[in-house]
C-alpha positions as CSV (number, residue, x, y, z in Angstrom):
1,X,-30.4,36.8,67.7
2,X,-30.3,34.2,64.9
3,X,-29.0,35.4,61.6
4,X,-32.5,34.8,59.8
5,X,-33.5,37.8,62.2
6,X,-30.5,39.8,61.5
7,X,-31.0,39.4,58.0
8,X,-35.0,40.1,58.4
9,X,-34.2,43.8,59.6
10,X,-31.5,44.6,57.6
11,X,-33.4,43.5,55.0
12,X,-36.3,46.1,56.3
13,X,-33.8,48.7,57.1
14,X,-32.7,49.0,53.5
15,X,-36.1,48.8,51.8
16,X,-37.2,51.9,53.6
17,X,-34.2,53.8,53.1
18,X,-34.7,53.5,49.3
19,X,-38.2,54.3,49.2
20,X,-37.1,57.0,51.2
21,X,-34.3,58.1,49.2
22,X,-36.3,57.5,45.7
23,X,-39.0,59.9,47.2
24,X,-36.9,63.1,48.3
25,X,-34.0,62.5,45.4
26,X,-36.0,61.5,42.4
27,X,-37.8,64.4,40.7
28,X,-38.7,62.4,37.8
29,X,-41.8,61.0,39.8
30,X,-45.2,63.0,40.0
31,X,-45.9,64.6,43.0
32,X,-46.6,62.1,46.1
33,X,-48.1,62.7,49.5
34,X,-46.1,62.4,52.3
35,X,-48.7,59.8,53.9
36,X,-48.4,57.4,51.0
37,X,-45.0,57.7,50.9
38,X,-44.7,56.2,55.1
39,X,-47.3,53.9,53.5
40,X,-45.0,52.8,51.1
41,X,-42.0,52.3,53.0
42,X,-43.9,50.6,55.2
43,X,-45.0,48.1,52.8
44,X,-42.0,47.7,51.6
45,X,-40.2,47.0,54.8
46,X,-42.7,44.7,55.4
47,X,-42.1,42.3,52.4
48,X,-38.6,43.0,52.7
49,X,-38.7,41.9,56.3
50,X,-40.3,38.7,55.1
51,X,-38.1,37.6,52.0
52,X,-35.2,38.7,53.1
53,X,-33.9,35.5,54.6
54,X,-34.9,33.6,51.3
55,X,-32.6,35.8,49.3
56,X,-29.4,36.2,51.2
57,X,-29.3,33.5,54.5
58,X,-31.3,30.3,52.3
59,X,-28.8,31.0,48.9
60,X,-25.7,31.0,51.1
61,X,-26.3,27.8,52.9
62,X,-27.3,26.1,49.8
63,X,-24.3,27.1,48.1
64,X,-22.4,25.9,50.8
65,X,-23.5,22.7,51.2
66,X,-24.3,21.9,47.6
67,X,-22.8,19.7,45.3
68,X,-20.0,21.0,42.4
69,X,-23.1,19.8,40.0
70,X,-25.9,21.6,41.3
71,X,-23.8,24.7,41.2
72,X,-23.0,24.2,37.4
73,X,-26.3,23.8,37.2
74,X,-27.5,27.0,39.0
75,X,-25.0,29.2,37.3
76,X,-26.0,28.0,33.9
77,X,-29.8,28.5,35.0
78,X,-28.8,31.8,36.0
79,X,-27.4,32.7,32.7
80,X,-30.7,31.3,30.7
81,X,-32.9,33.2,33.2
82,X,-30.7,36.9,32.7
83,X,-31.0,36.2,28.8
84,X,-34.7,35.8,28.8
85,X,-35.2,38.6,31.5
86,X,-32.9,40.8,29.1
87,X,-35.5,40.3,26.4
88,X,-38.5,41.0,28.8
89,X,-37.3,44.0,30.2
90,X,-37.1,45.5,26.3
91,X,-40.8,46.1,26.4
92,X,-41.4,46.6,30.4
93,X,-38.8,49.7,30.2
94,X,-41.3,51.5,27.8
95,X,-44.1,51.3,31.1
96,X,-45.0,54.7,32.5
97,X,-41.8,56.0,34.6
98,X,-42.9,54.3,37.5
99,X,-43.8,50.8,36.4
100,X,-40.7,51.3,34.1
101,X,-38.6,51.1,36.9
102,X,-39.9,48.7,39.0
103,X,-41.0,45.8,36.7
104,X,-38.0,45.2,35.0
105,X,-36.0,44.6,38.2
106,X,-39.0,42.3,39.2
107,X,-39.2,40.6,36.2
108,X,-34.9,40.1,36.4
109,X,-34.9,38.7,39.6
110,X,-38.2,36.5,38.9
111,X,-36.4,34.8,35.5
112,X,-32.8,34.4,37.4
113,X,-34.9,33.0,40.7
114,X,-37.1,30.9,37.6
115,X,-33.7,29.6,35.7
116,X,-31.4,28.9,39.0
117,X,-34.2,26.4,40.3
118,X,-35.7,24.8,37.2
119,X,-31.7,24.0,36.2
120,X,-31.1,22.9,39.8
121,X,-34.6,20.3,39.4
122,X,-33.7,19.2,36.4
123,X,-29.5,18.8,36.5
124,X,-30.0,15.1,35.7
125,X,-31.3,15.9,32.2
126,X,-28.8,18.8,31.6
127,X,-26.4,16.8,31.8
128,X,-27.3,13.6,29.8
129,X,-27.4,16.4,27.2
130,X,-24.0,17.7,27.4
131,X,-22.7,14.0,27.3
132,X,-25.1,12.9,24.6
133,X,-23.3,16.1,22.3
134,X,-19.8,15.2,23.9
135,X,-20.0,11.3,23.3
136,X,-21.5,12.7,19.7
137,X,-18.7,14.5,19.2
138,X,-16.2,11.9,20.5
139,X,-18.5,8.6,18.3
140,X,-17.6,11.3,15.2
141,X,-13.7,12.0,15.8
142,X,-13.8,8.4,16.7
143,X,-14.7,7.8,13.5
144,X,-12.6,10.0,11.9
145,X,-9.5,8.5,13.1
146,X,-10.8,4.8,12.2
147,X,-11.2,6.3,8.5
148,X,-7.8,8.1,8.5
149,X,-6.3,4.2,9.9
150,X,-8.0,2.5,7.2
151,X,-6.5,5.1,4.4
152,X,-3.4,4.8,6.1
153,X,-3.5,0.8,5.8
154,X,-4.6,1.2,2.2
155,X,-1.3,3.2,1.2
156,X,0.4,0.6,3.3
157,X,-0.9,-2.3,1.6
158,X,-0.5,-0.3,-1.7
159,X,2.8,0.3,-0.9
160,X,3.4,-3.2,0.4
161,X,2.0,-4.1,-2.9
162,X,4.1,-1.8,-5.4
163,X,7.4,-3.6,-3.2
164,X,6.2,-7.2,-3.8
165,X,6.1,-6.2,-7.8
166,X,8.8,-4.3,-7.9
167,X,10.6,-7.2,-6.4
168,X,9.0,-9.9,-8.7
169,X,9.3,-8.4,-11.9
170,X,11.6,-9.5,-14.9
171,X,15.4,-8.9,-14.8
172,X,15.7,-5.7,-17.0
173,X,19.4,-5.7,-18.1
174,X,21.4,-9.3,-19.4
175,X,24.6,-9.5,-20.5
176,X,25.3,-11.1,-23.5
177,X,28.5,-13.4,-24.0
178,X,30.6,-13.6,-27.2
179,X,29.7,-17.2,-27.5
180,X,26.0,-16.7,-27.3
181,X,25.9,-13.9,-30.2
182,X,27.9,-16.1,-32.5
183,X,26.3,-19.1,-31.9
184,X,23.1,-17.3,-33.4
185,X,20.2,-18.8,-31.3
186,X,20.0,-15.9,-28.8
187,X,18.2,-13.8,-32.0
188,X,15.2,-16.4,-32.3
189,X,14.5,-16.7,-29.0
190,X,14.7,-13.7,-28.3
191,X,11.7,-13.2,-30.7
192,X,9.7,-15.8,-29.3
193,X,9.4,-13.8,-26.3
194,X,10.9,-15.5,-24.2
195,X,13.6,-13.1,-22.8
196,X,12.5,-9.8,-20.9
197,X,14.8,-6.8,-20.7
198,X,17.4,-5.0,-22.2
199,X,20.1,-7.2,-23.8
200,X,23.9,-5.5,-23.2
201,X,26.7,-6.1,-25.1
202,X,29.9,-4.5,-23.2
203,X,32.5,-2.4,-25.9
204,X,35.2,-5.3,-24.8
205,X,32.8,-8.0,-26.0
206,X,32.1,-6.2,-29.5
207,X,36.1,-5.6,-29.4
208,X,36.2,-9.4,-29.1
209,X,34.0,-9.8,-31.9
210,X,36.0,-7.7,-34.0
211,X,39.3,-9.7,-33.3
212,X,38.1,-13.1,-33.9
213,X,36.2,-12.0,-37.2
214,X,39.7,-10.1,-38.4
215,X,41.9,-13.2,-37.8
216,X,43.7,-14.8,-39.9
217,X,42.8,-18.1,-38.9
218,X,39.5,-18.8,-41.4
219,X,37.5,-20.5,-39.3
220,X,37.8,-17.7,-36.8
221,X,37.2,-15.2,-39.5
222,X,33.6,-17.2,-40.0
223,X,32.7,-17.3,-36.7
224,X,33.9,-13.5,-36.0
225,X,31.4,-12.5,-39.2
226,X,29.0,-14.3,-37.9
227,X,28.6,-12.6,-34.6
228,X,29.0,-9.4,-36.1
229,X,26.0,-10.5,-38.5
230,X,23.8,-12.0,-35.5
231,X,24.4,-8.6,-33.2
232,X,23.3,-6.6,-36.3
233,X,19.8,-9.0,-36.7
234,X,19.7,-8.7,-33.2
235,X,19.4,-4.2,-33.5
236,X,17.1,-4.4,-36.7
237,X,14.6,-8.1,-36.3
238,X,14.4,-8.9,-32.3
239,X,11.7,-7.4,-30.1
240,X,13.7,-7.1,-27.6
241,X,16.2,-3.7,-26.8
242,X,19.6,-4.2,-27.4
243,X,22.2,-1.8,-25.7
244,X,26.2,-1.5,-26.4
245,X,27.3,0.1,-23.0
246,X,30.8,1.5,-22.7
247,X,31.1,0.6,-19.4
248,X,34.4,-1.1,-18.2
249,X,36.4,-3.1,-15.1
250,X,39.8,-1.4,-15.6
251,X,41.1,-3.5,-12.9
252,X,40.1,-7.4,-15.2
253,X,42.6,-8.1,-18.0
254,X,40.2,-11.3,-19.4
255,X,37.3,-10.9,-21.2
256,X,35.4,-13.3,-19.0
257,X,36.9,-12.1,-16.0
258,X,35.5,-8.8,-17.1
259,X,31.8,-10.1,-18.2
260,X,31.7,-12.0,-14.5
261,X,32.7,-8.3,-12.7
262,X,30.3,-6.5,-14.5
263,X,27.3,-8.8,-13.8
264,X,28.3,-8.8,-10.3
265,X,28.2,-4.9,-10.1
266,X,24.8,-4.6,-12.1
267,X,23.3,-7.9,-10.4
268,X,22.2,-9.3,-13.9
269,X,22.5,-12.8,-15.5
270,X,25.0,-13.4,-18.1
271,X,23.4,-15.2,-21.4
272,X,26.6,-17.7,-22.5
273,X,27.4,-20.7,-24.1
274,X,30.9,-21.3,-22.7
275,X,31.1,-24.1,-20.5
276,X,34.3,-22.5,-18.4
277,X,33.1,-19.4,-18.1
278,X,29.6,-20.9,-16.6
279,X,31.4,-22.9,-14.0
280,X,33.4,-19.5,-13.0
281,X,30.3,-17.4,-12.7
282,X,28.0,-19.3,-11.1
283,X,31.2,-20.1,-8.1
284,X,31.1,-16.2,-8.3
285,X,27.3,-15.9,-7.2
286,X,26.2,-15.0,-11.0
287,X,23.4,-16.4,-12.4
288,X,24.1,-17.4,-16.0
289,X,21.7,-18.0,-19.0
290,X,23.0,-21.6,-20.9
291,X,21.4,-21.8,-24.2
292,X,22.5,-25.2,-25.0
293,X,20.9,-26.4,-21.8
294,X,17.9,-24.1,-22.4
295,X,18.0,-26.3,-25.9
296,X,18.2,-29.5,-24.1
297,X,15.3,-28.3,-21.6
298,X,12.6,-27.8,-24.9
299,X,13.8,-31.4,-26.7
300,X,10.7,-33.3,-27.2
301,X,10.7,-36.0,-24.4
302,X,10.6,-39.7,-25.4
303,X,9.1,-42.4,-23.0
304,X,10.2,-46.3,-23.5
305,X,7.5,-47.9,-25.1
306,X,7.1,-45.0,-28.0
307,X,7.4,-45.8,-31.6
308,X,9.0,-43.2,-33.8
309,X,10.2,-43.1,-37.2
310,X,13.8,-42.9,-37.9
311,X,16.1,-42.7,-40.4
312,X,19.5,-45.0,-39.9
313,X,22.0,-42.5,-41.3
314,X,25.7,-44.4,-39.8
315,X,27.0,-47.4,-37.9
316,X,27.2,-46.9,-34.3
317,X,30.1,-47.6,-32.1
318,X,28.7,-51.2,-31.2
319,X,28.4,-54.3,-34.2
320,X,25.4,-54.3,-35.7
321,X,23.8,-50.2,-34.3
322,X,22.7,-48.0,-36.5
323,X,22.1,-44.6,-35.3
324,X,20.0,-42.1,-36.8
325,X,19.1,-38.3,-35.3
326,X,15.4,-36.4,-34.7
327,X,15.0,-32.8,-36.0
328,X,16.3,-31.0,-33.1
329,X,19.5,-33.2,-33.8
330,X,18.9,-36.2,-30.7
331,X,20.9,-38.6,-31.2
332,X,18.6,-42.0,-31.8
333,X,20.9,-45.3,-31.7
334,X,19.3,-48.4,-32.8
335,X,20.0,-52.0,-32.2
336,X,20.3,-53.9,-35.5
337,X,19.5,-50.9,-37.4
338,X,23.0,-51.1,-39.3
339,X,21.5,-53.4,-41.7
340,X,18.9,-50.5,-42.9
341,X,21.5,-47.9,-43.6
342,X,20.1,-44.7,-45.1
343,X,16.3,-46.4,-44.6
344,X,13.6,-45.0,-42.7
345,X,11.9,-47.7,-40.0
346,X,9.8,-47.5,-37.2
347,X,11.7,-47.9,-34.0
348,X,10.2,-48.5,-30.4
349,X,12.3,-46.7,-28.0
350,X,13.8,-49.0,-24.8
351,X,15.4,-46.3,-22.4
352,X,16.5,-42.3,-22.7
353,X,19.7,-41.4,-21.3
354,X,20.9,-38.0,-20.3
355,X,24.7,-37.0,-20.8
356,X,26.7,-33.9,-20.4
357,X,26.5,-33.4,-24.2
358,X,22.8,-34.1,-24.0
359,X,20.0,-36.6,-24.8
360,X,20.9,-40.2,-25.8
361,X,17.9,-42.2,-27.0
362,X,18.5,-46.2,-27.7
363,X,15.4,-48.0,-30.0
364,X,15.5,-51.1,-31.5
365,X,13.3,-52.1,-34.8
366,X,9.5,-52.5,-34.5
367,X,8.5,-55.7,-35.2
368,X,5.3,-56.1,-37.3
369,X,2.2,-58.4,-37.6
370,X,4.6,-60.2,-40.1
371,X,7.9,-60.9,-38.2
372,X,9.5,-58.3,-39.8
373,X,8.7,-54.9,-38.5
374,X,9.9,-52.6,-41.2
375,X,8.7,-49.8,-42.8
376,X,11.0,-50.7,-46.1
377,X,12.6,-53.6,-47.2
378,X,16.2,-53.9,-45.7
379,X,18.8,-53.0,-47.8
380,X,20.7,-56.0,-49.4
């Protein structure tokens, strides 16, 4: 016997027992003949004998030999068809007892049945849905992540940014030498604007100050007042801060020695006009500040072949020169230009030299459209 038979009268065998069963056990139904109750049963076995082996034998097999996605399938088919029989069998329950019964179990195995195979047919499309919402879902965090990387990139670069100013901006602390306060300049450029920062003047160097302009040596004195006059201008007229630190290098005995240290431990320039102490700080690594070379850097420059006006105020070192000086105080030595001694003439520059103590500038007269080339008539 195959199991399709098996399953045919088992499945009979257990329809007639419940008609059975329902008819002597339930009292809730109306009152039945015995005839149409045989009739029944035998209806029932009859269908039951029928579908049997399409709702137990044909099921298994296919869930045997089906595929992992045609299961998913079915089970999710299942559950769709239970929900909608769930909301079907809200209104069939309210039949007359009998119907009541009957047609909500019919209509619960019709939508499961309904759902298993129309999720089974249609698999394909189920699940280009679920991948459309989960490659929606993954496009979206995608996106996400490329918007947090591209705020994370903007702090970078903002950060990256703030580092590249921080490390090109001005120096904010020079120290300032006794030389360069007394020699006075430092309190006109500074207001030119020039010079960015605080200014700092150590307690040894205003100690210094103090010395010099308390000696009894007169020139000293001058130059002490002086600086002590220049440091005041410097507080009340500059734009720029001025700071007296009391900061010390206990272990230094010289002032410059002291001033070099101090730079070298605050990683600022020194501003100085002392030639010594220039040499000794920059062999130390210190960048110093000269103001007599920043005063050579701004002197007007003079090509050969310019014609200036001069005025011969003293010999020269050679017969016959006569040397004369611009407004920033160049030094102009002309050829033949001893003989117009405290004369202004125009003078045509032949070559610029540049020396340790500065600009040298050699001219000789001009000579004009009559010979003589003056400006005023030598002096007899």
């Amino acid at each position: 016997m195959s199991i399709n038979t098996l399953s045919r009268f088992i499945g009979a065998l257990l329809a007639i027992i419940m008609v059975i069963a329902i008819y002597f056990f339930d009292h809730t139904l109306p009152e039945m003949n015995i005839g149409w109750m045989i009739g029944i049963a035998a209806v029932s076995g009859l269908i039951a004998f029928i579908i049997s082996p399409y709702i137990s034998v044909v099921p298994y097999r296919w869930m045997r030999e089906a595929a992992a996605s045609d299961l998913m399938a079915a089970v999710i088919g299942l559950i769709v068809g239970l929900i909608i029989s769930f909301l079907i069998d809200i209104p069939l329950a309210n039949l007359p007892p009998i119907w009541g019964r009957i047609l909500p179990f019919v209509g619960t195995v019709i939508c499961g049945a309904l759902g298993v195979a129309l999720a089974v047919q249609r698999k394909n499309d189920i699940t280009h849905l679920f991948q459309s919402a989960i490659t929606a879902r993954r496009t979206r965090e995608r996106e996400r992540d490329e918007e947090r990387e591209k705020e994370r990139e903007k702090e970078k670069t903002k950060e990256q940014e703030k580092e590249r100013t921080s490390q090109t901006q001005p120096v904010t602390q020079i120290l300032l030498d006794t030389s360069a306060i007394i020699d006075g300049r430092i309190a006109d450029i500074s207001q030119t604007g020039f010079v960015s920062g605080t200014l700092i003047v150590p307690r040894f160097i205003l100690n210094e100050l103090q010395r010099i302009a308390d000696s009894a040596d007169t020139m000293r004195r001058n130059r002490g007042r002086r600086g002590l006059e220049m440091l005041n201008r410097l507080q009340k007229d500059t734009t720029v801060p001025i700071e007296i630190t009391d900061a010390d290098v206990e272990d230094v005995v010289e002032v410059d020695g002291k001033l070099v240290k101090m730079a070298r431990i605050l990683h600022c320039p020194i501003i100085t006009n002392d030639f010594n102490l220039n040499r000794v700080a920059e062999l130390q690594g210190v960048k110093v500040l000269n103001i007599n070379e920043l005063a050579n850097a701004v002197k007007p420059v003079l090509l050969p072949g310019e014609d200036i006006h001069i005025k011969i105020m003293q010999d020269g070192k050679e017969l016959g020169q006569g040397v004369g000086y611009l407004d920033d105080g160049t030094m102009i030595v002309v050829e033949g230009g001893r003989q117009y001694m405290s004369s202004t003439i125009e003078v045509t520059v032949t070559r610029v030299l540049q020396t340790v103590a500065g600009r040298m500038i050699f001219a000789h007269p001009k000579l004009g459209s009559n010979g003589t080339g003056l400006s005023q008539s030598p002096k007899r």
